[in-house]
C-alpha positions, -999 to +999 in steps of 0.1 A: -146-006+734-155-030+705-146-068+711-111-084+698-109-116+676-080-134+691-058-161+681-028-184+698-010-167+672-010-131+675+006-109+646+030-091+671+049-124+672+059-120+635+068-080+638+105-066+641+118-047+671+118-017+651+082-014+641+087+023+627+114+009+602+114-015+570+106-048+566+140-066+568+144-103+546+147-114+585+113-101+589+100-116+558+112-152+568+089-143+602+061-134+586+067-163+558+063-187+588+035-170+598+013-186+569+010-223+566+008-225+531+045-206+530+059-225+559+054-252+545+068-245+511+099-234+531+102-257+555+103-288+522+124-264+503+153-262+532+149-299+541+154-308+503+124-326+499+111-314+466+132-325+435+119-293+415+117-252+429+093-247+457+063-228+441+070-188+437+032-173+451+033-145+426-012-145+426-017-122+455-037-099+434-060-126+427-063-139+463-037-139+492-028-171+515-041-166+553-022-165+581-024-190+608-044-162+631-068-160+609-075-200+602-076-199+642-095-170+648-123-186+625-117-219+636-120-210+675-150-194+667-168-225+652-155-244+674-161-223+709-188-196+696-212-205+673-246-192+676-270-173+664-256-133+661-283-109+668-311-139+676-323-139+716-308-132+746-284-160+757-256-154+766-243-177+742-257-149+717-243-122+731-205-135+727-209-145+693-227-110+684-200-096+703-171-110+679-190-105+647-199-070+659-166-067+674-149-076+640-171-047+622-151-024+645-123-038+636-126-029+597-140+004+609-106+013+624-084-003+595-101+015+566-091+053+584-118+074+605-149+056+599-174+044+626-187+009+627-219+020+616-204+025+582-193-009+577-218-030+558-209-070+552-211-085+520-204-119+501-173-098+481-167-068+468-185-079+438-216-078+459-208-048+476-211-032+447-241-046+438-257-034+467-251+004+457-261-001+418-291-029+432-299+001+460-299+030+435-321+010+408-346+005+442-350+045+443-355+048+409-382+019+405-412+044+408-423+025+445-416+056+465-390+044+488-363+060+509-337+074+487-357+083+453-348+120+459-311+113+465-305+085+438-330+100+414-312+088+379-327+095+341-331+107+312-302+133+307-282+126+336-247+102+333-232+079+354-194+083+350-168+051+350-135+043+333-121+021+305-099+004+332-126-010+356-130-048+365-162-059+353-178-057+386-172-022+386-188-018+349-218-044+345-237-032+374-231+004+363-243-009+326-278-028+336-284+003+357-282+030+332-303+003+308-326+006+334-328+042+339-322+054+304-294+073+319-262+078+301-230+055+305-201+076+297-162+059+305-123+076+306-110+065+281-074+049+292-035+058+271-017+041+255-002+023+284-038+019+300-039+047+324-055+076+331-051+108+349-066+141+372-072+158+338-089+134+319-113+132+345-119+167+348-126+170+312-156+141+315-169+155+347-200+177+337-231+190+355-252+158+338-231+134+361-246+119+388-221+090+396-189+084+391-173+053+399-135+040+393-108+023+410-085+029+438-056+006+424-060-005+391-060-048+389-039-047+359-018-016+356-013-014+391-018+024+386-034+040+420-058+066+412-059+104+428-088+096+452-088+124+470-089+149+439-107+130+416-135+129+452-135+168+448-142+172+411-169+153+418-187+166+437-182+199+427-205+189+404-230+167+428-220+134+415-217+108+440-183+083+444-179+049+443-142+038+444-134-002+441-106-008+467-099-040+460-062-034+452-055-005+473-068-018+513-043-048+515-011-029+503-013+007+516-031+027+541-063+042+535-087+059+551-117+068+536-133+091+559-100+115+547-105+105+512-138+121+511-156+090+489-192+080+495-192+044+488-163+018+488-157-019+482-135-044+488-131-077+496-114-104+526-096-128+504-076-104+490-065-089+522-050-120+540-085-130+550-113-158+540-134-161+515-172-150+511-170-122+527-166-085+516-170-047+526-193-023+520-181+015+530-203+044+529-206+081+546-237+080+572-259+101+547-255+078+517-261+048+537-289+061+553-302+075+522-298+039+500-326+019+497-321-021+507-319-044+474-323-072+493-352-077+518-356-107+545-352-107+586-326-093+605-331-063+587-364-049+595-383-033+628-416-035+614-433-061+589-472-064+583-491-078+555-489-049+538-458-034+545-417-035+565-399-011+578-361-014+577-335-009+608-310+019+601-275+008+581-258-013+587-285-039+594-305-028+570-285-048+542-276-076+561-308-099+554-309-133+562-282-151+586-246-138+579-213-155+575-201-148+610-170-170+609-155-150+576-161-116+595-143-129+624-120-140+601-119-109+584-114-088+618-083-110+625-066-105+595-072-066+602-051-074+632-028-089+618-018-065+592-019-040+613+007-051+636+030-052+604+017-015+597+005-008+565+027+021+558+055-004+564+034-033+544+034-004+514+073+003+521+082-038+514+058-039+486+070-007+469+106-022+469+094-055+452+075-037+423+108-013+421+125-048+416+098-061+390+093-028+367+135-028+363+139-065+357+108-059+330+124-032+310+157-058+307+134-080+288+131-073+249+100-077+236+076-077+272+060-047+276+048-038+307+012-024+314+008+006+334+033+036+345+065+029+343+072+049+373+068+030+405+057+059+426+023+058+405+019+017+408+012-005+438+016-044+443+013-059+405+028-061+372+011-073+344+030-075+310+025-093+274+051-109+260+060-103+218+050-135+200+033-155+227-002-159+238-004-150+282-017-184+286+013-203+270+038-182+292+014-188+322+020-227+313+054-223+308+060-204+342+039-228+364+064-255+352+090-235+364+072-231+400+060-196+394+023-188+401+006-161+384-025-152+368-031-148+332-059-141+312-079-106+304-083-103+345-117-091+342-108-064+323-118-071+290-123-034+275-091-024+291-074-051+270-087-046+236-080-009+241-041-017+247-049-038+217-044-076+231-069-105+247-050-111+276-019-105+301+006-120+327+003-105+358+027-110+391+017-094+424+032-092+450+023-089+494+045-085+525+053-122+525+072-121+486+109-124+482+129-108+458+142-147+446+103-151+436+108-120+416+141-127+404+129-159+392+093-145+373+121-124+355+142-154+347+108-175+338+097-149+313+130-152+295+129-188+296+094-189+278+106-166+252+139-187+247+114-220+248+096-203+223+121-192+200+106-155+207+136-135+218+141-103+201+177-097+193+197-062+206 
């Protein structure tokens, strides 16, 4: 048995006596109470206290607010825990080693069938990866370590991504072709910025050795086929890396099922702290991965002359950890999983069902991504005829409605749809359809402000 990250606050306080059924709005208020930052807007907002609209959190995509388990569970731990995780033999050592290890377990069990072995801890999923791209440019640096067989990348061989990637799931893949003289080949996205099955199976050739794309999409919201697009793959030997940044806080995954080889995602976006992210990977790749980034902790053996590493995960966890964000992390685990992800999906699907109709009300805003909600999870990004997305984004936050505007780190996705930037709304458990109702009503008002509208 793996260790627990408790809290005085437990998520099964905030669940429904029907845990098998939806989320009710009764349900919502629970869980709304559950966070701080949304009690609090609630609590002023019923009392009268605030002269204008209590602020509409429509930035989950970006990063989510933290439920009050979670600022405990990392707070207790500071406060109770502290030392030095897997340094000595106090026993002081051993509890806190215990919760950080516990917490690994934790992620292990909430990302599907993987073991904690498989878990490797990162500053975000930005870093995590890094550490793949960093680790593959290792075996391919000529200095005969671990790996060079399996990562071997050249001349003649391609490395596979798509138009719609963040840029931290294109620049690493960039520098490392530069560095290789391998071939960077992308999907090119539709006319609505997606992508499909198909395309994917035309770009897949026997010159691919990697092929790496996203789970959700951050700005069409479009989820991607992981489990086919896996299997093309590696019909033709090419190793997956799948960004999950957008798909592990909304619905359930599980990796293991999936079939992908490496994974990243990141706490903040998933009800949990900053600096700290997630590196998945199957025991063979991980094993087979060189460490990009060398210091103690992660070796058995160190000369003059040479080191030898400890087997994964340790083996990329240099240097002293941030042990309070992955006990952090390990809580908010808990806690959405006392919701239950399929049930965290259900809510979510409803609200985006809510946001794609209210959208295609509104002439002139067209939306990004499918238009059919069975394909799109948790956002909705649109641009608005006439006006620049950081005008409406100013417009909105005077209204109390926070979103995120800009390119999103998306940039080639953008100029391929043929604009510089977007407003996006996303959406988690804790939303209420009034903070949709009233992004709808806000995007109006902007265009009305503006003198935009477009006429029936």
């Amino acid at each position: 048995m793996h260790a627990s990250v408790s809290s005085k606050h437990p998520a099964s306080s905030v669940r429904s006596a029907d845990p098998g059924g939806r989320v009710s709005l009764e349900e919502v208020g629970r869980l709304r109470a559950a966070f701080p930052y949304f009690a609090g807007i609630d609590e002023r907002a019923a009392a009268g206290a605030e002269p204008a609209q209590a602020p509409a959190y429509l930035d989950s995509a970006a990063t989510s607010q933290r439920p009050l388990a979670v600022l405990d569970a990392e707070r207790q731990f500071l406060e109770r825990s502290n030392a030095a995780v897997h340094r000595g033999t106090s026993g002081a050592v051993g509890a806190a080693t215990g919760a950080f290890e516990g917490a690994r377990a934790l992620i292990a069990e909430f990302v599907g069938t993987a073991a904690p072995e498989q878990i490797v801890w990162a500053e975000n999923a930005t870093d995590a990866l890094n550490l793949v791209t960093l680790g593959i440019g290792e075996a391919n640096a000529g200095n005969g370590v671990a790996g060079s067989e399996r990562f071997a990348l050249g001349t003649g061989d391609e490395i596979l991504i798509t138009e719609a990637e963040h840029h931290a799931n294109l620049i690493p893949w960039q520098r490392l072709a530069k560095k290789t003289g391998a071939a960077l080949r992308f999907i090119p996205v539709r006319e609505d910025g997606t992508w499909t099955l198909d395309d994917a199976r035309q770009a897949l050739n026997e010159k691919t050795r990697f092929f790496a794309f996203a789970h959700v999409s951050n700005v069409t919201g479009m989820v991607a086929p992981v489990a086919e697009l896996v299997e093309l793959a590696h019909a033709v030997g090419a190793v997956t890396v799948v960004d999950a940044c957008q798909s592990v806080p909304h619905i359930p995954v599980d990796f293991g099922a999936l079939g992908v080889d490496f994974a990243a995602f990141s706490g903040h976006k998933m009800l949990g702290p900053n600096g700290i992210g997630v590196l998945y990977g199957t025991p063979e790749m991980l094993a087979a991965l060189p460490a990009s980034r060398t210091g103690g902790s992660a070796i058995t053996r160190v000369t003059m002359e040479e080191a030898e590493f400890m087997p994964p995960p340790l083996r990329f966890e240099a240097g002293t950890q941030p042990v309070s964000q992955v006990v952090g992390l390990g809580a908010a685990a808990q806690f959405l999983t006392a919701v239950g992800m399929d049930r965290v999906a259900a809510r979510e699907h409803e609200l985006v069902e809510r946001l794609v109709a209210g959208i295609a009300e509104l002439r002139g805003v067209r939306l990004l991504g499918p238009a059919d909600t069975s394909q799109r999870v948790a956002l909705t990004a649109v641009s608005v005829e006439g006006l620049h997305a950081h005008d409406v984004g100013q417009f909105l936050d005077e209204q109390g409605v926070l979103v995120r505007v800009g390119h999103h780190c998306a940039q080639p996705l953008h100029r391929a749809l043929g604009m510089a930037s977007s407003t996006r709304a996303s959406v988690h458990v804790t939303t209420t359809e009034d903070e949709v109702d009233r992004f709808l009503a806000a995007i109006a008002g902007a265009q009305q402000y503006f003198g935009t509208e477009v006429s029936a």
